[in-house]
Every structure is written in structure tokens, then in C-alpha cells.
N, C-alpha and C positions, 0 to 999 in steps of 0.2 A: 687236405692234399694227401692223396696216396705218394706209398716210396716211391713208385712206378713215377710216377706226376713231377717229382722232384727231380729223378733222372733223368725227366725230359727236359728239365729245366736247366738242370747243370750242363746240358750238352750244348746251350748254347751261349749261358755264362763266361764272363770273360773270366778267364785263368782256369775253370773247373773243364771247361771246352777245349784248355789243351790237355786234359789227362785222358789219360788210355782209359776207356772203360771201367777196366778192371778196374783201375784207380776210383774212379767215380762211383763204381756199387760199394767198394768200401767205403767212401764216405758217406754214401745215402744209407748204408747201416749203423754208421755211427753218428747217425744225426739227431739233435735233440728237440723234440719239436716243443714251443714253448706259444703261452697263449698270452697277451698284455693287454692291459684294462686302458682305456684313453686317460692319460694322465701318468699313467705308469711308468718310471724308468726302467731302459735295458741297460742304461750304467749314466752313473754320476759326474761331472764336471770334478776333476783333480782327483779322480780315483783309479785304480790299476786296471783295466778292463783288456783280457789277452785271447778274446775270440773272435771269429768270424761266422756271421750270421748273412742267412739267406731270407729275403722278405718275402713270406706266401701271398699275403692280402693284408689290408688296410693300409696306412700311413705312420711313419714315424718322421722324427723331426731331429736335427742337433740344431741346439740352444745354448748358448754362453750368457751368462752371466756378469756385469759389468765391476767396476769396484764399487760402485755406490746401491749395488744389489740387483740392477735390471736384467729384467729376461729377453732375450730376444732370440727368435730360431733364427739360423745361419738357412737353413734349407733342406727343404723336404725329399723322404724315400719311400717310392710307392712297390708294387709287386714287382718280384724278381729281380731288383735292385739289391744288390749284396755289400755289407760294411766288412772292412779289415780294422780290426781294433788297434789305437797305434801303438797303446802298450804292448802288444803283438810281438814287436819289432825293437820295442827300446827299455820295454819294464819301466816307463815312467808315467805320471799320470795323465787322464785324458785329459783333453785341450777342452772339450765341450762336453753335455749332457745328451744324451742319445734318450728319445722318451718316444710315445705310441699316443698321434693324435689323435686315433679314433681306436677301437677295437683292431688288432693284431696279431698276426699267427708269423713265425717265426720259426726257422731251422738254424741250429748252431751248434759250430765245434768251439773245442777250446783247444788252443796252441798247442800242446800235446797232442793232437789226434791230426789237426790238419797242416801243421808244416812238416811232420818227415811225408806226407804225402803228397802235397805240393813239389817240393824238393827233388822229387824221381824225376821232374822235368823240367829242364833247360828252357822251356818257352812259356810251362808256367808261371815262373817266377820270373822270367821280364815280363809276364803281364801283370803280376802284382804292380811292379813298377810303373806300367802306362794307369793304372787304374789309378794309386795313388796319387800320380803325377795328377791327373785329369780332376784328382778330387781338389787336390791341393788351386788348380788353378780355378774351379768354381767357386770355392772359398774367397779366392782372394778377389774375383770380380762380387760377391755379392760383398764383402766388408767396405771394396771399391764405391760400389754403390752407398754404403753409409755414412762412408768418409765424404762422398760428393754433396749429400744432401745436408750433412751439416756444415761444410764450409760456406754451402749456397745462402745459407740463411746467415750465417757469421758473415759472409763479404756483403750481404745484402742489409745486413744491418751499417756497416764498417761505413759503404757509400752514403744511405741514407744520413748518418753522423754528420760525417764530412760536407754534403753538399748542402744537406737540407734541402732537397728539391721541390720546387713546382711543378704540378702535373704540365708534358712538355717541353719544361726546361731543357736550356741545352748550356753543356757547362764545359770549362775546360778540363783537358784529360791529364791532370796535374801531378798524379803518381802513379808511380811507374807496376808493373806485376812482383816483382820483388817487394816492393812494399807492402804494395796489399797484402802478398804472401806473410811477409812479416806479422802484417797486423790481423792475420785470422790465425796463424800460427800452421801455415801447408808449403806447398811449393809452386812456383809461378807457373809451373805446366797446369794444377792444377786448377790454379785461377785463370789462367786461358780461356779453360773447357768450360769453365761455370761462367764467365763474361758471354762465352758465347751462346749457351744454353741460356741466360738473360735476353739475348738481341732477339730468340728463334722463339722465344715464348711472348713475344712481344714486352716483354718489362723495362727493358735500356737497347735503346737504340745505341751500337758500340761503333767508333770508329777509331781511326789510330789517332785522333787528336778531340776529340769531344767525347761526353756522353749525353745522352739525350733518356732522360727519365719520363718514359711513356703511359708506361700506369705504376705509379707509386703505389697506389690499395695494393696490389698483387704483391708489389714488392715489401711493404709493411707486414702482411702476414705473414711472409716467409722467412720476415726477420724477424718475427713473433715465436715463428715455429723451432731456430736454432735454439 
């Protein structure tokens, strides 16, 4: 990617698209083009990382780490998708690993170069804020998403305990969503949405006073898989 290439870039980038021009060639001259191998980090999970980078081409990823050592990517960034580093903002470590799933080219300042430049403008910096915000809520539906699927298999083992069912059985509906909540360890909203996602996959037929166990095989692997 030529400078030229990058300025046409920034021109439509959220936050760099509200700077004047001028703004924009100086930062397309202070930009650090950088190249990453797949595998490679652009910064570490619980490390200080205080830049903002602009993605030319290929794929990166943030990946967190569990306590018991698991990798798992949060969600992927393809071309002209742009990070704001959150040590940026707070000097404290990052929340995840920021890494290059395939081969990666890369534009980046560092906090000294692009926040007094940012700053010159009043609607660039409530974009930072929509961006953030925006990040902040795709995070929280894809961890949504992993909180759903292991409660699914913990409530799905929880029933299978309890009722022991026969394929077709139909049983009484003898504890309440609070309880279940209780005994998978979430909240009854969220046992709701997974009873119901149960009825619409055909696994439990749900009503407000029976359950009816319509294919238990589906529902044993899934209490395999919690």
C-alpha cells in the first residue's frame, strides 16, 4: 500500500474521516508500516499496548486466554478495520491478545503521534467513543454466545439427571427457572432463552407445565459437550 492508498483510506475511516486533511497527511507521514507472520503478535494479553493501528490486508484476531490456559479468539479484523489499543486510554494492561491469522500488513502510531492529532477535533474524539462503544458491544455478544452454549449443555445435563428420561417422555414441570438457574450457576433469563432454543431444535418439547423429551441422543451430547 502506497501513502497515497492509506489516505484514501483514512478518508473514510471512522474518526480519521473527521480530520481535516491536513490532519490526515500528517498522520499518513507518521505512519509505521509493519509486516506479521500468521501466528505472530501485535501485542500480548496483560501487556501495556498504547497504539492505533490501521489493517492493509490479511487477518488478525483478539484471543483471551482462560484461567486454566485456553485460547480462544473473541473476533476477527480484516482490511481497513482499525484497533485503538485500550492501554491508549487507561495505561493499564490489555484485556486480550491481538495476533495475525494469516500473513499481515499493518499501519501504526503510537499515543504520542496520534492523540494530540485526534484531539484538534471535537467529532473525532466522540468517534473514538462510538467505535469503542461498538467494539465493546460485539464483545460482549460473542462472550454472550459462549455463556449460552455452556449453560446449554450444563441445563441439558441438569434435566437429563433429574428426570432420566425416555425418548418421548412427557414429565412434570417441577422446577421452577430460578432453580435451574441456581443449579447451572446463570440467571433465569437466561435459562428461558436455552429452554427455548431446546423446544425450536426439536430436543424438549417445553410447555408451562410439562417437558416432553423428544430426542434425548441430541440432548446427551450436548450434555457431553458442557
Amino acid at each position: 500500500m502506497s501513502k497515497n492508498e492509506l489516505r484514501q483510506c483514512l478518508e473514510t475511516a471512522p474518526v480519521f474521516s473527521k480530520l481535516s486533511p491536513a490532519d490526515r497527511d500528517e498522520l499518513v507521514q507518521l505512519a509505521q508500516r509493519r509486516q506479521y507472520h500468521k501466528g505472530q503478535c501485535v501485542c500480548m494479553q496483560d501487556t501495556i499496548w498504547d497504539e492505533v493501528l490501521h489493517v492493509h490486508g490479511g487477518r488478525l484476531g483478539w484471543s483471551m486466554l482462560s484461567l486454566d490456559g485456553k485460547r480462544q479468539v473473541v473476533f476477527e479484523l480484516g482490511p481497513c478495520d482499525v484497533v485503538w489499543g485500550h492501554s491508549l486510554f487507561d495505561n493499564d494492561p490489555m484485556p486480550a491478545s491481538l495476533e495475525a491469522l494469516e500473513p499481515t500488513v499493518i499501519y501504526a502510531w503510537r499515543r504520542e503521534v496520534v492523540m494530540p492529532i485526534v484531539s484538534r477535533n471535537v467529532e473525532a474524539v466522540w468517534d473514538v467513543t462510538r467505535v469503542l462503544v461498538k467494539a465493546m458491544r460485539t464483545v460482549r455478544e460473542v462472550v454472550y454466545g459462549f455463556a449460552f452454549h455452556r449453560v446449554s449443555g450444563r441445563l441439558a445435563r441438569l434435566l437429563l439427571n433429574r428426570y432420566e428420561p425416555e425418548e418421548g417422555q412427557s414429565v412434570r414441570r417441577d422446577i421452577t427457572l430460578d432453580e435451574m438457574a441456581d443449579g447451572v450457576g446463570t440467571t433465569r433469563e437466561l435459562i428461558s432463552r436455552v429452554l427455548h432454543s431446546f423446544d425450536d431444535e426439536g430436543m424438549i418439547k417445553v410447555s408451562r407445565a410439562r417437558f416432553t423429551f423428544v430426542n434425548r441422543e441430541k440432548l446427551e451430547a450436548l450434555a457431553e459437550s458442557a
